[in-house]
N, C-alpha and C positions, 0 to 999 in steps of 0.2 A: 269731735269733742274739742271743746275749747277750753285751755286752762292758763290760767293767771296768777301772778301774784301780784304784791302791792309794791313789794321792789321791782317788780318789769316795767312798771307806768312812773314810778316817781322821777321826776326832771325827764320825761318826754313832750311829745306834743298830746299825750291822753292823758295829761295835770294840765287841770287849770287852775290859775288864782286870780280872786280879787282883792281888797284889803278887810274884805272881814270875812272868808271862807276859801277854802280851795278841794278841788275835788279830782277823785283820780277816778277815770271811767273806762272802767272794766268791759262793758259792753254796749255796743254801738250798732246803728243801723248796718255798720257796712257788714256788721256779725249777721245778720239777715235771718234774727228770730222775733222779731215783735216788737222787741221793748228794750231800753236799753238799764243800762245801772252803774249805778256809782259808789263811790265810798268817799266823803263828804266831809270835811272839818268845817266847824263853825266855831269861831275864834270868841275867846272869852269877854263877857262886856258889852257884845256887841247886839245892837236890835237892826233886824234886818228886813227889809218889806221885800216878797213878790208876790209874783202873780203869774202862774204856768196858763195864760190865758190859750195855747196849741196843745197842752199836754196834761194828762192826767196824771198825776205824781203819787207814790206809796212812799214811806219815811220810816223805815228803821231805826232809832235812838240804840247805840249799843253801848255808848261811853257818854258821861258830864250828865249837866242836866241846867234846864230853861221852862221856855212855854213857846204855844203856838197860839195867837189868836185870829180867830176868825172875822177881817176886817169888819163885814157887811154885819154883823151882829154884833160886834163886839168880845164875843163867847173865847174865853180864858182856857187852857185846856195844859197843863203841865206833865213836862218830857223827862223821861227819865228812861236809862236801859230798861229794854223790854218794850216799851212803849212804842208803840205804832199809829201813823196819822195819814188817810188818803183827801188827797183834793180831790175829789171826783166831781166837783162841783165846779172847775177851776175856779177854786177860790182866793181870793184874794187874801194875803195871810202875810202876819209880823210874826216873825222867829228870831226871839230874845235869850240869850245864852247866858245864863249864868255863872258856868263855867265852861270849858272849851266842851263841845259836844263831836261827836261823831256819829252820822248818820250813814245806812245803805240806803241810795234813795233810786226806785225803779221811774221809770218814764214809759208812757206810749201818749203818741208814738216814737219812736226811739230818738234819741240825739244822736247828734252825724257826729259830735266832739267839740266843736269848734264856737256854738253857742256862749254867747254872756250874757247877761242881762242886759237890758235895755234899758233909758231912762225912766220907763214906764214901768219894771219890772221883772220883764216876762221876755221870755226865750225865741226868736224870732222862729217860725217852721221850717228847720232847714231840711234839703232831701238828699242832701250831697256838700 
């Protein structure tokens, strides 16, 4: 059994930040169950492009609220607790916050931790 809180990760090496999000991950490849998961701040104001083009992404909304669009169509689709959104399509997608959101967001295949984005977006496949 593995258990967690959100004070055992804050100002370690399993928080990361960028300037418009920072995320604290809970579980990781090295956990060696599938998938990994986070708990995800997305900073108010801020519109954000990725693209999980290695990873399939699930997105929890449990605090704030925005929207998610779906680049390649353009399709609008607005966040709010409760709210749930899977890229299963690695889709490419702008997440605009309109006030600070908080998101669980799961991954497969897992992140190692240590991932940022890329210029392009998207999370490079790490395995270690």
């Amino acid at each position: 059994m593995i258990v967690k809180s959100l004070e055992d990760l804050i100002g370690t090496e399993d928080e990361t930040k960028a300037e418009n999000w920072e995320s604290r991950r809970f579980i990781l490849n090295k956990d060696g169950v599938g998938f990994s998961m986070n708990d995800t701040i997305i900073k108010a104001g801020t519109d954000n492009f990725f693209w999980y083009k290695n990873h399939i992404e699930a997105v929890y909304c449990i605090e704030g609220e925005g929207e998610v669009e779906k680049v390649s169509t353009g399709e609008v689709y607005q966040l709010k607790p409760g709210t749930m959104y899977l890229l299963d399509e690695n889709d490419k997608h702008r997440l605009r916050a309109r006030t600070q959101m908080r998101m669980v967001c799961v991954f497969n295949p897992p992140l190692v931790g240590t991932e940022t984005h890329n210029e392009e977006g998207y999370y490079p496949l790490l395995t270690e």
